[in-house]
C-alpha positions in Angstrom: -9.3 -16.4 -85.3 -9.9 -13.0 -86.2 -12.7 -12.4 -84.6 -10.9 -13.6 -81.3 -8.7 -11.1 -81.6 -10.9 -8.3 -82.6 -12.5 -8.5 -79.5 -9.8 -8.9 -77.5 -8.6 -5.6 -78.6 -12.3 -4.6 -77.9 -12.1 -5.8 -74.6 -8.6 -4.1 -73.8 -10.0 -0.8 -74.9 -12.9 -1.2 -72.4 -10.6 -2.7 -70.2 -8.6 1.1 -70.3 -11.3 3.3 -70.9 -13.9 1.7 -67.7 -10.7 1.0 -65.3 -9.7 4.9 -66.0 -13.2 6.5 -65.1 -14.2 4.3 -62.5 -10.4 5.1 -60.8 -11.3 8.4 -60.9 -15.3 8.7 -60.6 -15.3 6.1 -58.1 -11.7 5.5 -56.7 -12.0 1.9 -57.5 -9.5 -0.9 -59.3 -11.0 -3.1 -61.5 -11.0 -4.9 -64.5 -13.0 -5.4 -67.2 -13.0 -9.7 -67.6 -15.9 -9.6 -70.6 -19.1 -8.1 -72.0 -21.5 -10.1 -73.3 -25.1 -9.2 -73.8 -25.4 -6.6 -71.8 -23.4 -8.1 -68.7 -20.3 -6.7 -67.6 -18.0 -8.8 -65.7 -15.2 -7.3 -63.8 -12.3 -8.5 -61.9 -11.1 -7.8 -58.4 -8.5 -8.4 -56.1 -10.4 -8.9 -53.1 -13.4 -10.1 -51.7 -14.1 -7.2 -49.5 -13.5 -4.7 -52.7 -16.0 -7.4 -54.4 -18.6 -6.2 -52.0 -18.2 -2.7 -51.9 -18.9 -2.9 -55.7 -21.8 -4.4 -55.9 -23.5 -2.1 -53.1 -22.6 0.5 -55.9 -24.1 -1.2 -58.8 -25.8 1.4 -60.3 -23.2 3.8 -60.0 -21.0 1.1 -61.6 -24.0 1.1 -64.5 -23.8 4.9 -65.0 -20.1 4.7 -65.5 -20.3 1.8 -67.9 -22.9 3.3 -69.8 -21.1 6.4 -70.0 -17.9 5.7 -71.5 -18.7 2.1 -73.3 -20.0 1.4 -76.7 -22.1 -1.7 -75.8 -24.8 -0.9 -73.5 -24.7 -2.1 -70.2 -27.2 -3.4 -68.2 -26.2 -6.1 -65.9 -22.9 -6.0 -63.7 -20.9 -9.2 -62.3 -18.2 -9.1 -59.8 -15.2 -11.5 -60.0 -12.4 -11.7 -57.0 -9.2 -12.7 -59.3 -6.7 -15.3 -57.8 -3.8 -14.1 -56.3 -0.9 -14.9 -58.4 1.4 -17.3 -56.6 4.9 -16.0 -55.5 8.0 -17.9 -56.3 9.6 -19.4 -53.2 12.9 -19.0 -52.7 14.4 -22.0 -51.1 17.9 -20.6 -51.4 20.8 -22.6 -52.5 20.3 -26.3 -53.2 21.5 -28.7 -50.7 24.3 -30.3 -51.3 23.8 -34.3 -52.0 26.5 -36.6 -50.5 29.4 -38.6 -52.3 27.5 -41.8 -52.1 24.5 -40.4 -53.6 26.3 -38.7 -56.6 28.7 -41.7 -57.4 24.9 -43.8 -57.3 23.6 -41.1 -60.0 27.0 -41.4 -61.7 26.7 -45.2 -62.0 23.2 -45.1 -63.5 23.9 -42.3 -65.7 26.8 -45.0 -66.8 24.0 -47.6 -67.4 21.6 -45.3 -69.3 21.0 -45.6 -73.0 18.8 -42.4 -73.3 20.9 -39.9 -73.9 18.7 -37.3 -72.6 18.3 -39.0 -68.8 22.0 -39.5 -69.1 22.6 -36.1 -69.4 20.2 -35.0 -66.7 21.4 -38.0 -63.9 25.0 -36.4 -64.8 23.8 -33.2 -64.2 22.4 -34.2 -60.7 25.5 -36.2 -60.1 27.4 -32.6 -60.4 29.8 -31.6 -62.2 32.7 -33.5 -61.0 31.3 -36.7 -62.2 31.7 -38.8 -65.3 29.9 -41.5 -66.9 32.1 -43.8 -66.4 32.5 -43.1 -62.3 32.4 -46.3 -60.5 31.6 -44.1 -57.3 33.6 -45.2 -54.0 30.8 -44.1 -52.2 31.0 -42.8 -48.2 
C-alpha cells in the first residue's frame, strides 16, 4: 500500500509541476493521468483540445523532459468525461391521500423495521402506522 501512495504523491507532483509549464509554455490545460515507462498519459477536457495536443507532440516531449524526473518519450492523450451535473427537479410532487393512507397501511403491515420507517417516511409526516387510510 505504500508504494500506491508513494506514487500517487509522485504523480500529483508531476501532475503540478507539467500542468504549470505547459500553462505557461504552451497555454494548454492538462493533466497528468500516469507515467509509466516512458509514456506520459494526460487528461483533457475536450476532444478538439485532444487534437491540438497531439499535433504538438514534441513540444509536449520537450516540456516533459524539461521539468520531469522520469524521462519521457512517448505521449498519450486522454479526453476525460464530463462530470455529470445534478438535476434539479425542484420540489417533490405531492402524492395524493389515497396513495399515502396505502403507504400508511403497509408500513402498518411491515415487520422490518427499517422499510417501516422508510414507507412512513413516503407516507409523510402526517401519517401513522396504525392509519387505516380513508382514501380519496
Amino acid at each position: 500500500m505504500a508504494n500506491v501512495v508513494t506514487r500517487c504523491r509522485v504523480l500529483e507532483e508531476f501532475d503540478r509541476t507539467f500542468s504549470s509549464a505547459a500553462k505557461e509554455k504552451l497555454g494548454i490545460d492538462c493533466r497528468v493521468m500516469n507515467l509509466v515507462d516512458g509514456c506520459l498519459v494526460l487528461g483533457v477536457d475536450n476532444g478538439a483540445l485532444a487534437t491540438r495536443l497531439r499535433y504538438q507532440t514534441q513540444q509536449l516531449l520537450a516540456v516533459a523532459n524539461a521539468h520531469l524526473t522520469e524521462p519521457v518519450n512517448r505521449i498519450k492523450i486522454r479526453v476525460l468525461p464530463t462530470p455529470a451535473n445534478p438535476v434539479d427537479h425542484g420540489e417533490a410532487p405531492q402524492i395524493s391521500a389515497a396513495a399515502r393512507a396505502h403507504l400508511a397501511r403497509a408500513a402498518a403491515a411491515e415487520r422490518d423495521p427499517k422499510l417501516r420507517e422508510i414507507l412512513l417516511h413516503l407516507a409523510g409526516p402526517d401519517r401513522n402506522p396504525q392509519a387505516d387510510g380513508d382514501a380519496d
